[in-house]
KEZAKE-984534 format. One record per residue (C-alpha): residue number from 0; x, y, z; residue in three letters. Coordinates in Angstrom, 1 decimal, always signed. Layout:
<atoms>
ATOM    n       X       Y       Z  res
ATOM  NUM       X       Y       Z  ALA
...
</atoms>
This chain:
<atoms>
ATOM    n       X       Y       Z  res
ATOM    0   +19.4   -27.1   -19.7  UNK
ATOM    1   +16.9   -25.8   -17.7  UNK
ATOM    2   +14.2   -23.5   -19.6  UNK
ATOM    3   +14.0   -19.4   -18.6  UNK
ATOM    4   +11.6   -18.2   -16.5  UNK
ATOM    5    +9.4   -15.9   -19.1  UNK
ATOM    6    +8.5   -12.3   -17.9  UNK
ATOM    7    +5.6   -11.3   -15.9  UNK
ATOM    8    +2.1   -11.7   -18.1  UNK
ATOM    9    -1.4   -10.4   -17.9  UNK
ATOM   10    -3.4   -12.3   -15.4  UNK
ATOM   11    -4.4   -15.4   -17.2  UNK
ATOM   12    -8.1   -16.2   -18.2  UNK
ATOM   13    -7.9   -18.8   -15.3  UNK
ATOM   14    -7.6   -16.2   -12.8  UNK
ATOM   15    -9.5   -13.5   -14.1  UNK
ATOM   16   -12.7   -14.8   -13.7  UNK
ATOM   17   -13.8   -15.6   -17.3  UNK
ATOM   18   -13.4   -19.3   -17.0  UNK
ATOM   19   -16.5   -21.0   -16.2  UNK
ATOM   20   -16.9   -21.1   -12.4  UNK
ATOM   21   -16.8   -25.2   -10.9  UNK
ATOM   22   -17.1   -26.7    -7.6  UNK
ATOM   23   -14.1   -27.0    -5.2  UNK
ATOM   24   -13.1   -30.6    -3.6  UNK
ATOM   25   -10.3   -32.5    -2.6  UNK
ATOM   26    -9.0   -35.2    -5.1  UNK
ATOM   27   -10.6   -35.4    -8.1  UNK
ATOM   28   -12.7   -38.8    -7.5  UNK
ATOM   29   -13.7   -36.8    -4.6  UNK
ATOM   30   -14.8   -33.7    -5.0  UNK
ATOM   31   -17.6   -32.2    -3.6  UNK
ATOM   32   -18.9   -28.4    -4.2  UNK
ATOM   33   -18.0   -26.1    -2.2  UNK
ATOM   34   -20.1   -23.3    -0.4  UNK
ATOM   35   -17.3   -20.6    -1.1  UNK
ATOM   36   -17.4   -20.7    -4.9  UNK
ATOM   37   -19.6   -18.7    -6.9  UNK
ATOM   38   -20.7   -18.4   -10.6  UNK
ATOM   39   -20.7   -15.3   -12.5  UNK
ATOM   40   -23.9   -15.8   -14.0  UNK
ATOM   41   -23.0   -12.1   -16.0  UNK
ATOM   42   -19.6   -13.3   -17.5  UNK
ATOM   43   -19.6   -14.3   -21.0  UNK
ATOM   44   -18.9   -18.4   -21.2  UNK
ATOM   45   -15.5   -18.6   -22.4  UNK
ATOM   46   -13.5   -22.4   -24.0  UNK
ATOM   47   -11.7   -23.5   -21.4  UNK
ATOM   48    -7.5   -24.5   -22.6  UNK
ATOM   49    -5.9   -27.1   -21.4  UNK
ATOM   50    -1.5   -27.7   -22.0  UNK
ATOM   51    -0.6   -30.8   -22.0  UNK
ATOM   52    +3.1   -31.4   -20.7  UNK
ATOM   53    +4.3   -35.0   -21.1  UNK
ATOM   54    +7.2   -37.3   -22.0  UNK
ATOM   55    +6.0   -39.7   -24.4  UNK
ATOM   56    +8.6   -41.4   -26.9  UNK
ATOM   57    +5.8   -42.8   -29.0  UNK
ATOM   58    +3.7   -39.9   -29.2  UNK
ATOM   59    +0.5   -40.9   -28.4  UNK
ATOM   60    -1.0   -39.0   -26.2  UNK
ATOM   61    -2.8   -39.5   -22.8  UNK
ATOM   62    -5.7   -36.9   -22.9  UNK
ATOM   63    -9.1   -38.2   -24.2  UNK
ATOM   64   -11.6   -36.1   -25.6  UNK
ATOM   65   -12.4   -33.5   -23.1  UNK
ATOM   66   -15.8   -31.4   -22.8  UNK
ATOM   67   -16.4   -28.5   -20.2  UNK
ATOM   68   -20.1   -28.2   -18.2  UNK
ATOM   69   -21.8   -26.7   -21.2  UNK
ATOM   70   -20.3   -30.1   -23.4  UNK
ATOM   71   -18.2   -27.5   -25.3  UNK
ATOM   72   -14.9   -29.1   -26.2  UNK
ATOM   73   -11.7   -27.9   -24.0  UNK
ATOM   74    -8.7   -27.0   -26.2  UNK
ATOM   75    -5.8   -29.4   -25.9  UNK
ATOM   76    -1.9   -28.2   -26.3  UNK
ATOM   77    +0.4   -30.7   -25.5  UNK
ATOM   78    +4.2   -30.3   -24.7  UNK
ATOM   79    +6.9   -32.4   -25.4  UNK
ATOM   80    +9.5   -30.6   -22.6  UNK
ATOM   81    +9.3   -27.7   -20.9  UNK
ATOM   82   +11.1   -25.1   -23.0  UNK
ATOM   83    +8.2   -26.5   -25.7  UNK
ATOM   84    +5.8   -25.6   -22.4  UNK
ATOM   85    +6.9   -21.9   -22.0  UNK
ATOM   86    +6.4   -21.2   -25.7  UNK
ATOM   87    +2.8   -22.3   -25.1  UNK
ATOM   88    +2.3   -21.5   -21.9  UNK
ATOM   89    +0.0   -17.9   -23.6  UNK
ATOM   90    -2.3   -16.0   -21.4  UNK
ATOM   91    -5.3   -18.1   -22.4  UNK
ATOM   92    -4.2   -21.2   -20.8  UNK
ATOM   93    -6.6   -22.0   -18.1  UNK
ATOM   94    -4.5   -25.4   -16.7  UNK
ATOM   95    -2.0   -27.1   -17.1  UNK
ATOM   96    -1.6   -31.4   -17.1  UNK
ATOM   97    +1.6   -32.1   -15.9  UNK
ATOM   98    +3.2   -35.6   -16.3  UNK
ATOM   99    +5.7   -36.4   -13.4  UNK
ATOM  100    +7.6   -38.6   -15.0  UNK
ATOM  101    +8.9   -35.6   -17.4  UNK
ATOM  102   +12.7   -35.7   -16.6  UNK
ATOM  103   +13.8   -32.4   -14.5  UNK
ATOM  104   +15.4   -29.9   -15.6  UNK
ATOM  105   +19.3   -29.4   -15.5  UNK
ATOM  106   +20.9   -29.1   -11.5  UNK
ATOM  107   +17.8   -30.4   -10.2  UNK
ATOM  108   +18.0   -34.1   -12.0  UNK
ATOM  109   +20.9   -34.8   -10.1  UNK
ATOM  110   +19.3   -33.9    -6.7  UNK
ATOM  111   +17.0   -36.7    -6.8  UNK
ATOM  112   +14.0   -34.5    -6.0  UNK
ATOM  113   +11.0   -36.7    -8.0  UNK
ATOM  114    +8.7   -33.7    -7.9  UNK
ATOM  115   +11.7   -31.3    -9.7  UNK
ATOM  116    +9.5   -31.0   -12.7  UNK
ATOM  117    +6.2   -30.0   -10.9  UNK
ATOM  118    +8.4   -27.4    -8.6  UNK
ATOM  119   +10.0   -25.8   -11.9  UNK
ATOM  120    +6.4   -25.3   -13.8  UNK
ATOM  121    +5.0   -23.5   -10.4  UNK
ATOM  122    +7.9   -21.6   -10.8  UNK
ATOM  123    +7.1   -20.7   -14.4  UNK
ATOM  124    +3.4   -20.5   -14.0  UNK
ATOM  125    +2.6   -19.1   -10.4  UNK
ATOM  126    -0.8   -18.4   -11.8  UNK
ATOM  127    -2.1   -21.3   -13.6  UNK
ATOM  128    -4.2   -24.3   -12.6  UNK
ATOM  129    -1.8   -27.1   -12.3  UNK
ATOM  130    -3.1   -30.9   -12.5  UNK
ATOM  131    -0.1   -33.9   -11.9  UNK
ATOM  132    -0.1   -37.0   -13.3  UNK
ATOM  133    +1.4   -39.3   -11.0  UNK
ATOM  134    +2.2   -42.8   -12.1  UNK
ATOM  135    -0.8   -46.0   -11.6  UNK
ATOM  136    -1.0   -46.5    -8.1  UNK
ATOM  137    +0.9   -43.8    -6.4  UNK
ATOM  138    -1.1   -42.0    -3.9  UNK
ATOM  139    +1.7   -40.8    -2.2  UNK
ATOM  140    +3.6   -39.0    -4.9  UNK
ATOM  141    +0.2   -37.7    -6.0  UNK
ATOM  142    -0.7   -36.3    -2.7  UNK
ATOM  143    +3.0   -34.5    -2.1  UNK
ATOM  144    +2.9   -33.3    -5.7  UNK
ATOM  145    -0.7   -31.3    -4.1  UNK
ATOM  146    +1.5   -30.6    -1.0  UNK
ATOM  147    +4.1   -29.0    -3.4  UNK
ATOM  148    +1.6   -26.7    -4.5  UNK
ATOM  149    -1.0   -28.6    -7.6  UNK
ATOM  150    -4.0   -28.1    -7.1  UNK
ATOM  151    -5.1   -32.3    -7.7  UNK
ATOM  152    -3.5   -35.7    -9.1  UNK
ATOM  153    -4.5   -37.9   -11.6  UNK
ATOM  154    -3.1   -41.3   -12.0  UNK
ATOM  155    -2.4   -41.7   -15.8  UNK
ATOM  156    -4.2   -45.4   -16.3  UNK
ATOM  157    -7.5   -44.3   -14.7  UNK
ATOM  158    -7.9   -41.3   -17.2  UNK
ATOM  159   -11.3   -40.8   -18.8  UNK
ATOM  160   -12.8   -37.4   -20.6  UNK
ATOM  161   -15.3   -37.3   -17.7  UNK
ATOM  162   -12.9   -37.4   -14.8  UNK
ATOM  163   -10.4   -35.0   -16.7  UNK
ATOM  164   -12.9   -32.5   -17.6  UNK
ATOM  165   -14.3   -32.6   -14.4  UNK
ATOM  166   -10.8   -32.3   -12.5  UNK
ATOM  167    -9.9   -29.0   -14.9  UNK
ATOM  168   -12.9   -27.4   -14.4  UNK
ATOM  169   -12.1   -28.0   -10.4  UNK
ATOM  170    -9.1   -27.1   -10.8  UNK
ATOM  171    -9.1   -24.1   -12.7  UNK
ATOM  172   -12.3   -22.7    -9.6  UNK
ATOM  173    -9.6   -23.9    -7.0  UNK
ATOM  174    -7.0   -22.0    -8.3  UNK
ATOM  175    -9.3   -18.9    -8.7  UNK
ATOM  176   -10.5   -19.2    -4.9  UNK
ATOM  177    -7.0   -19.8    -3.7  UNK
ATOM  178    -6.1   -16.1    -5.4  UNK
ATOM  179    -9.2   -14.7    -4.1  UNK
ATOM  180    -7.8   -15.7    -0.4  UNK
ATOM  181    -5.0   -14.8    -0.8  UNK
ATOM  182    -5.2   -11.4    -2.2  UNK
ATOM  183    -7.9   -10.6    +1.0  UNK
ATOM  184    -5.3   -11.9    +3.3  UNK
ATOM  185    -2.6    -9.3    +1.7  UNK
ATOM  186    -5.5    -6.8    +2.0  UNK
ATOM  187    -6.1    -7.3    +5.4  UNK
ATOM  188    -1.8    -7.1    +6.2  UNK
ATOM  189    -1.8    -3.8    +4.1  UNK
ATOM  190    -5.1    -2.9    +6.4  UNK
ATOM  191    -2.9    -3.6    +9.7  UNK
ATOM  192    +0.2    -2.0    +8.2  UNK
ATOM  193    -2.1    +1.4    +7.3  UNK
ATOM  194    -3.2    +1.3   +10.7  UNK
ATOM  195    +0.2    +0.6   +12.6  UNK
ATOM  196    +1.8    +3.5   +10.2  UNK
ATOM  197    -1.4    +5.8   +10.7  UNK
ATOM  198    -0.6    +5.7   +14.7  UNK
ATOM  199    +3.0    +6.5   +13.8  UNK
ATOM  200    +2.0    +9.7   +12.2  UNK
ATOM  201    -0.9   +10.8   +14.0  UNK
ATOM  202    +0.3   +10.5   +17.8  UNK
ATOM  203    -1.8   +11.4   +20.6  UNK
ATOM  204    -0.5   +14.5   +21.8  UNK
ATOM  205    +1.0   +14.6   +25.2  UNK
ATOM  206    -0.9   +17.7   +26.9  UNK
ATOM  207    -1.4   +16.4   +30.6  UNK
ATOM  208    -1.7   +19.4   +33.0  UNK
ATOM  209    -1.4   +21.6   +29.6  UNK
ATOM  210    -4.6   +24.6   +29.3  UNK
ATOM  211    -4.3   +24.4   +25.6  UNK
ATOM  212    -6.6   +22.8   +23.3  UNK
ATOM  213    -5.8   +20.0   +20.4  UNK
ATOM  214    -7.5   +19.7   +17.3  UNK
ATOM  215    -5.9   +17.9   +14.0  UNK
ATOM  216    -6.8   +16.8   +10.7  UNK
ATOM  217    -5.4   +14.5    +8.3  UNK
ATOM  218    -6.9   +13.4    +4.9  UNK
ATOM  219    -4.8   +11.4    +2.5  UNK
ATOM  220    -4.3   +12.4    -1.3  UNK
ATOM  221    -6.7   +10.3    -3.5  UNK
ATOM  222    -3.7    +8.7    -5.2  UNK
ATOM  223    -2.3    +7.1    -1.8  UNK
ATOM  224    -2.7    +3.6    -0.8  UNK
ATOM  225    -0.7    +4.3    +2.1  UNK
ATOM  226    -0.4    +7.1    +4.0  UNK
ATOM  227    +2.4   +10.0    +2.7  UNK
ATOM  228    +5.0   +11.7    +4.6  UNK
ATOM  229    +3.1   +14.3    +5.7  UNK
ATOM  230    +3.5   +13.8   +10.0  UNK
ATOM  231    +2.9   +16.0   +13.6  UNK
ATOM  232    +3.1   +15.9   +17.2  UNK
ATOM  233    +2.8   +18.0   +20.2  UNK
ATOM  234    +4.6   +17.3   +23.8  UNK
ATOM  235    +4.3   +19.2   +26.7  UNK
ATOM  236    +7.8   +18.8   +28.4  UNK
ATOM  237    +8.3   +19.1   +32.5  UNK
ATOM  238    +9.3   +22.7   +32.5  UNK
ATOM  239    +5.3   +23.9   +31.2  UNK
ATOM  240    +6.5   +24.4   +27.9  UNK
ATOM  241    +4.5   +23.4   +24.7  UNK
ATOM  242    +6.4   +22.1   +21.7  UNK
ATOM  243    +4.3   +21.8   +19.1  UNK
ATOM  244    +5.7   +20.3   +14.8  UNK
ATOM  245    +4.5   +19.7   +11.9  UNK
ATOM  246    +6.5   +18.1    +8.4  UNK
ATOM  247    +6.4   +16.9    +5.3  UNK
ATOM  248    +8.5   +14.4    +3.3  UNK
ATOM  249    +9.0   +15.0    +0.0  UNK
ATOM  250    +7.3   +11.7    -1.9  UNK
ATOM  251    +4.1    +9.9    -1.0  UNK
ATOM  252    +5.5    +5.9    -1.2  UNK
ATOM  253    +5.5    +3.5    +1.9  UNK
ATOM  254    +9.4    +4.2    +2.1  UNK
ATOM  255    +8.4    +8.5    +2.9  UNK
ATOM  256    +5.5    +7.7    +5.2  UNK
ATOM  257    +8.0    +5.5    +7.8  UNK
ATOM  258   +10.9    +8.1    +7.2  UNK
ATOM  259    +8.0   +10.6    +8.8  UNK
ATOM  260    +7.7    +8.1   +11.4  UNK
ATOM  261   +10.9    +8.0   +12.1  UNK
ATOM  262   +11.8   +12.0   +11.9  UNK
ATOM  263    +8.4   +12.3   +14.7  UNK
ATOM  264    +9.6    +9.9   +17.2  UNK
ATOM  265   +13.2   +11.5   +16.8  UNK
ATOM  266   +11.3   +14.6   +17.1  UNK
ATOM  267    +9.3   +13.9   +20.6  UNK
ATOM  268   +12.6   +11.9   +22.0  UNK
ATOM  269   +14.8   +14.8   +21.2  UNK
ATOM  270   +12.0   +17.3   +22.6  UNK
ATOM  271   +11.9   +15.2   +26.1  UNK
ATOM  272   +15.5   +15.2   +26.3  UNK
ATOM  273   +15.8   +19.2   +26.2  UNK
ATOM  274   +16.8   +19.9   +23.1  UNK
ATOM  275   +15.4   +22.9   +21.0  UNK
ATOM  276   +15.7   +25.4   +17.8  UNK
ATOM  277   +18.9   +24.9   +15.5  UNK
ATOM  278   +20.2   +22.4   +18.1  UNK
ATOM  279   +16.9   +20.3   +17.5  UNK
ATOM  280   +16.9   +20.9   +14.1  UNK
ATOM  281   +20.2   +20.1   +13.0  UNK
ATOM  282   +20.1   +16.7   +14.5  UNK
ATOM  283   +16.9   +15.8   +13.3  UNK
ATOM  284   +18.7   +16.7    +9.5  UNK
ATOM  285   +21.5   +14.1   +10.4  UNK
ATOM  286   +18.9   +11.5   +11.3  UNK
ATOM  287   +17.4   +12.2    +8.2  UNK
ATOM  288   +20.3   +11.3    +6.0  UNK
ATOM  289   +21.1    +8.5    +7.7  UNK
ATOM  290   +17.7    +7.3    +7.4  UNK
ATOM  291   +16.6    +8.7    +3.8  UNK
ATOM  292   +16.6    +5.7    +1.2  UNK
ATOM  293   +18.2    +8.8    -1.4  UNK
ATOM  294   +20.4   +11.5    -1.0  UNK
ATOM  295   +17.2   +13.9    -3.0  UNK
ATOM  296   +14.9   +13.1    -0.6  UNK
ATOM  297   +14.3   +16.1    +1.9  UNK
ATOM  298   +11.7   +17.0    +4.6  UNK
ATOM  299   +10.1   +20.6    +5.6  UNK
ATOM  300    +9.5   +20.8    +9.5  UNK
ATOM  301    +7.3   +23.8   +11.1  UNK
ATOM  302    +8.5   +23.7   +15.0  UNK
ATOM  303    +6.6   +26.1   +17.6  UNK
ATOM  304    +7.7   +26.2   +21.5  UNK
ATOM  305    +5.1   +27.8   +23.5  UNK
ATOM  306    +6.4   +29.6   +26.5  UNK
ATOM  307    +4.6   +28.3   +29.9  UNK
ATOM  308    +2.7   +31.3   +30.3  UNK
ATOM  309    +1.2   +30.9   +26.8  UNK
ATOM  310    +2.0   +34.4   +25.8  UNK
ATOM  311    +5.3   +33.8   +23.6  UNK
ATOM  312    +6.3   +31.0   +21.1  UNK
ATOM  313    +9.7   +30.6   +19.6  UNK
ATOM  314    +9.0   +29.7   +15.7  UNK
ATOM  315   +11.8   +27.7   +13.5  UNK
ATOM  316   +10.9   +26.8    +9.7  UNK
ATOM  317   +12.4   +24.7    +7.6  UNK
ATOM  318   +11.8   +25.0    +4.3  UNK
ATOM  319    +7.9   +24.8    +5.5  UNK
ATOM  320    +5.3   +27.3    +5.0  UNK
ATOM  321    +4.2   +29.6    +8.6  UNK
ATOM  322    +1.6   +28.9   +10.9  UNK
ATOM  323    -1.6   +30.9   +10.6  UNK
ATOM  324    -2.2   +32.6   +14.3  UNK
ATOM  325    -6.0   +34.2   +14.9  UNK
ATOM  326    -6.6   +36.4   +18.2  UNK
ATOM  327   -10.0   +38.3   +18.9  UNK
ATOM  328   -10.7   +41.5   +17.2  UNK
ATOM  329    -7.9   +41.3   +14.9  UNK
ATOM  330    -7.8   +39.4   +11.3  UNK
ATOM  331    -6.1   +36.2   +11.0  UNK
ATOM  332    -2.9   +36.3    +9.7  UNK
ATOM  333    +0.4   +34.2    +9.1  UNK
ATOM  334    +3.0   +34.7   +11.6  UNK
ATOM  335    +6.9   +35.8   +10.4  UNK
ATOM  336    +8.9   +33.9    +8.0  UNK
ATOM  337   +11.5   +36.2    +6.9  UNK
ATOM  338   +13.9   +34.0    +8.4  UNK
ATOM  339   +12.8   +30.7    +6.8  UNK
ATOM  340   +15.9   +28.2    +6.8  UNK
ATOM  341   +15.9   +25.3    +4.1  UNK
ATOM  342   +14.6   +22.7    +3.8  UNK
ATOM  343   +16.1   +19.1    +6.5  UNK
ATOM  344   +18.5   +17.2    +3.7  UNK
ATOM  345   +19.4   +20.0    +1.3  UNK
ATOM  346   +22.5   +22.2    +2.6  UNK
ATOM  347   +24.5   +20.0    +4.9  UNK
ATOM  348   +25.8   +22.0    +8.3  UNK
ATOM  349   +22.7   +24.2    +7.8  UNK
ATOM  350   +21.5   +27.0   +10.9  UNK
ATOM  351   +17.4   +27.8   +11.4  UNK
ATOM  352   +17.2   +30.7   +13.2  UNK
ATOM  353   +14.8   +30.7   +16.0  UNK
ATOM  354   +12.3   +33.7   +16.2  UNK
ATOM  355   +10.5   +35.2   +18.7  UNK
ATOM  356    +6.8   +35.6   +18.4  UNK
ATOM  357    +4.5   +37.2   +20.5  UNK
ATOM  358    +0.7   +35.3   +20.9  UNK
ATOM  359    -0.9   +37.8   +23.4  UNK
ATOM  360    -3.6   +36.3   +26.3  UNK
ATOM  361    -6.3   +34.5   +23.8  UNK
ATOM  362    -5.1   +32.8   +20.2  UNK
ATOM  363    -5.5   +30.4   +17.9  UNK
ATOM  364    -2.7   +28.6   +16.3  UNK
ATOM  365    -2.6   +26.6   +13.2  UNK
ATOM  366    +0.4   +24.2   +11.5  UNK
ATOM  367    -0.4   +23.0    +8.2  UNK
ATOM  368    +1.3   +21.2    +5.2  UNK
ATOM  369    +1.7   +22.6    +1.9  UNK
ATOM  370    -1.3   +20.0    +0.6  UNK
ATOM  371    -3.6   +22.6    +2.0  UNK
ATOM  372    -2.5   +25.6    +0.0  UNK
ATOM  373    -1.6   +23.9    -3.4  UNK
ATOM  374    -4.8   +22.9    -4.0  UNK
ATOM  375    -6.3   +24.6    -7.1  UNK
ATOM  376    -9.1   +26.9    -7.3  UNK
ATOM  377   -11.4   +25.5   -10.2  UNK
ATOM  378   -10.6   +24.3   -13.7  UNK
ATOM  379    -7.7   +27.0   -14.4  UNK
ATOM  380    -4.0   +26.5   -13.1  UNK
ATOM  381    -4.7   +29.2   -10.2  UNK
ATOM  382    -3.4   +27.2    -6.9  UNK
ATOM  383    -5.5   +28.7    -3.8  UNK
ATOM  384    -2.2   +29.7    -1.9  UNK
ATOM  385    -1.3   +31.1    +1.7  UNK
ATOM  386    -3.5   +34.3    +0.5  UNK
ATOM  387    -6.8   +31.6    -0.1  UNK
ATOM  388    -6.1   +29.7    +2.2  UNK
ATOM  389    -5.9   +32.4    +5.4  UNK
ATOM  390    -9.2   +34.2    +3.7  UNK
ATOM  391   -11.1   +30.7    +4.3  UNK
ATOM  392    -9.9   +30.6    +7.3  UNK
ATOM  393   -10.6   +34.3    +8.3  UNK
ATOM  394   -14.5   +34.1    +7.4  UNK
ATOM  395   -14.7   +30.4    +8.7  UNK
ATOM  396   -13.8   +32.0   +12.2  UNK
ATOM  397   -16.4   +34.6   +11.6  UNK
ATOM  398   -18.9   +31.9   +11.5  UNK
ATOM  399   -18.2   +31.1   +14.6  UNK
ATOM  400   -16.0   +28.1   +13.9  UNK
ATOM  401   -13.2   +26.6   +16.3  UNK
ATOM  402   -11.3   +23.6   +17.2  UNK
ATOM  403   -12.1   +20.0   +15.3  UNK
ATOM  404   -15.1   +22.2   +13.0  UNK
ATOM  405   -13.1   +24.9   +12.0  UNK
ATOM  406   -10.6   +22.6   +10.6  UNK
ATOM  407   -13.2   +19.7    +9.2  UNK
ATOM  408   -14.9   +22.8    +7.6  UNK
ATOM  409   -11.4   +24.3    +6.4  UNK
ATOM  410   -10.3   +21.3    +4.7  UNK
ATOM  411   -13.1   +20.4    +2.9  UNK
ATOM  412   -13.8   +23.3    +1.8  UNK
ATOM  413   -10.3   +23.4    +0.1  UNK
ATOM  414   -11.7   +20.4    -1.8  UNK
ATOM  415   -14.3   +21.7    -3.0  UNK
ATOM  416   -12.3   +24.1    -4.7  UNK
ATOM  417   -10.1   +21.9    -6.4  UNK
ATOM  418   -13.0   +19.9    -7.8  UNK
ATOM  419   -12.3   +17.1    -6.0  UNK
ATOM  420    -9.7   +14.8    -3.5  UNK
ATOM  421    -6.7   +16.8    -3.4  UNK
ATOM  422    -3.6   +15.2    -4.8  UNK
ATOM  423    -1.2   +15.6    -1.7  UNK
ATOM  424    -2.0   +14.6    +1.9  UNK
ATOM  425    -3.0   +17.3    +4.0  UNK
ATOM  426    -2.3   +17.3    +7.5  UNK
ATOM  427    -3.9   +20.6    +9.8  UNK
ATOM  428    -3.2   +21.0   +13.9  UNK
ATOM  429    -4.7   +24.1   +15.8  UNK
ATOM  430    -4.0   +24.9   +19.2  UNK
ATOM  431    -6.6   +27.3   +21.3  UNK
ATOM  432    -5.7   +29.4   +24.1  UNK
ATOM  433    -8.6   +30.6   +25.9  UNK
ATOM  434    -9.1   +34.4   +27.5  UNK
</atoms>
C-alpha cells in the first residue's frame, strides 16, 4: 500500500542554506565546481544527514562511513520501506540515498515503471537532495533516474566513504542552486505578470484632439505583492466629450486587481459604444457579478463626462467618494454627492442618478480612491478624511502646485502622515482646464 504523502514542512536544512555549501558537477565521478555556487562563509557549519532508503533482506547495510569537508561525520538513517522513510524523512534531512531496487509502491508495481520508487520519493520530498542507487553497471537507469528528477547516481558495488560523501555534499549544493533558479525564474514571471496587470490598470488615456490636461498617480499599499483593485481611465469619445472613471475593488489579492481590469476595459468599450450614466453603470454591475469570484465582493466607481465645451460634467457615484474640483479665486472643494448610489454588486437592479455639475471656464478636477483619505493622521486612530485630505490639497495649490506635482506632493504628503506606506493602494487622476 502505497505510503501518504505527509503535510507541507518547514524548508529543510538542505535548502535553507545552512548545509555546508559544495561544488556542482555532473555524475559524481565527475564533478567539477561550479562558478555559480557560493559559500556562506557567515553561516554556522552545520552535520550534514543522510536517510538511507533500501531493500536489504539481510540487513547489512550499503553506506560506509561517511565524513563531510570539515571530516565531521554525516548522520546515517536508514529505511527499510518507504512508509519507514516518511517517519524519518524530519526537517533536518539534508539527502536522501535511494536504492532502485526498493519494490514500488502499490498501483505503480504493476505498471512496470522501474523508476516507480524514485518518482514516489520526489513526490514525498520535493525539497530534498535525492541520490539513486542504480544497480552495478547500469548507466542507463542511473542517468533516467537524474532525468526523472535526482540530482546524481551511484552504482551500489563502487561505493566508498569518499565518493559518497563527496556525491552528498554535491548534491545537497545542487539541490540548493536548483531552488535558487527556480525561485528567480518565478520572480521574474510574477515581475512580467506585475507589469502586464500594471498596464491593465493604468491605461494611457485616450485624449487625442482633447484641450485637457492628464496627470495620475498610483502607489501600491506596502502589503501588496501585486497590484490591488484600485483602477482608472479616461476616453475622449467622437462627439468631444470627456469621460473620465475611477474604482476600487473591494480586496487587494491577484483575483481583485484582474476583476479591475476587467470592469476598466468594460468600462472604455461600453464608453466608445455610447453608453452613459445609469445605462453604463448598470451594465458594468452585471459584468461584475458575472465576473466576481464571490457574491461579497463589490466595487465603487466615480464616473465624470465632460461636456465638449468643458464647462459642464455630468457626475455618477457609486458607492465612491466625490471628486475634488479647484477653480481660481475660490477654495477647493468637493463637488455634490447627495445623490450617491451604492456601491456595483450590492443591491441588484440598482439606479445612479446622474447629476449635473457646473465646472465654469478654468478648473481643476481630481478622482481619487478611498486609500487617500483613510490614511491616519499620526499615532491616534484619527483617519485624515475628505476634510484633510481637501485642506492639503487647498494649500498645495496655494504653493503653486499643478498637474503630476501637485499630486506627487499630495500623496506623499498623506504618507507622511500616516507614519509610513499606507495600507491601501491609492490611485489619484486630475484633469486641468486652462483659462
Amino acid at each position: 500500500m502505497p505510503a501518504p504523502i505527509p503535510r507541507q514542512r518547514a524548508v529543510p536544512a538542505a535548502e535553507s542554506g545552512q548545509a555546508p555549501a559544495a561544488h556542482r558537477g555532473g555524475t559524481s565521478k565527475e564533478a567539477a565546481p561550479s562558478k555559480e555556487a557560493t559559500v556562506d562563509t557567515n553561516a554556522a557549519p552545520t552535520q550534514l544527514t543522510l536517510l538511507l532508503i533500501e531493500d536489504d533482506p539481510g540487513g547489512s547495510t550499503v553506506v560506509p562511513e561517511l565524513h563531510d569537508s570539515a571530516g565531521r561525520p554525516i548522520r546515517v538513517r536508514t529505511a527499510r520501506n518507504l512508509t519507514e522513510a516518511e517517519r524519518l524523512l524530519t526537517d533536518d534531512v539534508h539527502c536522501i540515498l535511494l536504492d532502485l531496487a526498493l519494490p514500488a509502491p502499490g498501483r505503480a508495481a504493476a505498471d512496470g515503471d522501474e523508476l516507480a520508487v524514485l518518482k514516489h520519493v520526489l513526490e514525498l520530498a520535493p525539497r530534498h537532495a535525492v541520490l539513486a542507487l542504480a544497480p552495478s553497471g547500469d548507466a542507463e537507469r542511473g542517468a533516467e533516474a537524474v532525468r526523472v528528477g535526482a540530482q546524481d547516481y551511484l552504482f551500489r558495488d563502487e561505493l566508498d566513504g569518499r565518493l559518497l560523501s563527496r556525491a552528498i555534499r554535491y548534491a545537497v549544493e545542487r539541490k540548493r542552486s536548483d531552488t535558487a533558479e527556480r525561485r528567480l525564474a518565478e520572480g521574474r514571471v510574477r515581475a512580467q505578470e506585475n507589469r502586464r496587470l500594471e498596464r491593465g490598470l493604468l491605461p494611457t488615456p485616450l485624449l487625442d484632439g482633447s484641450p485637457l490636461r492628464f496627470a495620475a498617480r498610483y502607489r501600491p499599499g506596502r502589503s501588496r505583492a501585486l497590484l490591488g483593485g484600485d483602477f482608472y481611465d479616461v476616453v475622449r469619445t467622437p462627439d468631444g466629450t470627456v469621460h473620465a472613471m475611477i474604482g476600487d475593488v473591494c480586496g487587494h489579492g491577484p483575483d481583485e486587481a484582474a476583476l479591475g481590469v476587467e470592469l476598466r476595459i468594460a468600462w472604455r468599450a461600453l464608453t466608445l459604444a455610447g453608453l452613459c450614466g445609469d445605462e453604463l453603470l448598470g451594465t458594468l454591475q452585471q459584468v461584475l457579478e458575472h465576473e466576481r469570484a464571490d457574491d461579497e465582493i463589490f466595487a465603487t466607481l466615480c464616473t465624470v463626462d465632460i461636456a465638449p465645451d468643458g464647462r459642464r460634467a455630468g457626475l455618477c457615484l457609486a458607492g465612491h467618494p466625490s471628486p475634488l474640483i479647484a477653480r481660481p479665486g475660490r477654495p477647493a472643494k468637493l463637488l455634490p454627492y447627495d445623490n450617491n448610489g451604492p456601491a456595483l454588486g450590492l443591491l441588484p437592479g440598482a439606479r445612479w442618478p446622474r447629476m449635473q455639475v457646473e465646472l465654469g471656464r478654468e478648473w481643476s478636477l481630481m478622482l481619487y480612491t478611498d486609500g487617500l483619505i483613510e490614511g491616519r493622521v499620526g499615532a491616534g486612530m484619527e483617519r485624515l478624511g475628505q476634510d484633510g485630505m481637501v485642506e492639503i490639497v487647498r494649500r498645495l495649490l496655494s504653493e503653486g502646485l499643478s498637474g503630476e506635482g501637485l499630486l506627487r506632493a499630495a500623496v506623499n504628503e498623506v504618507r507622511e502622515l500616516n507614519g509610513g506606506e499606507l495600507t491601501d493602494d491609492v490611485a489619484v487622476l486630475l484633469l486641468d482646464r486652462g483659462a
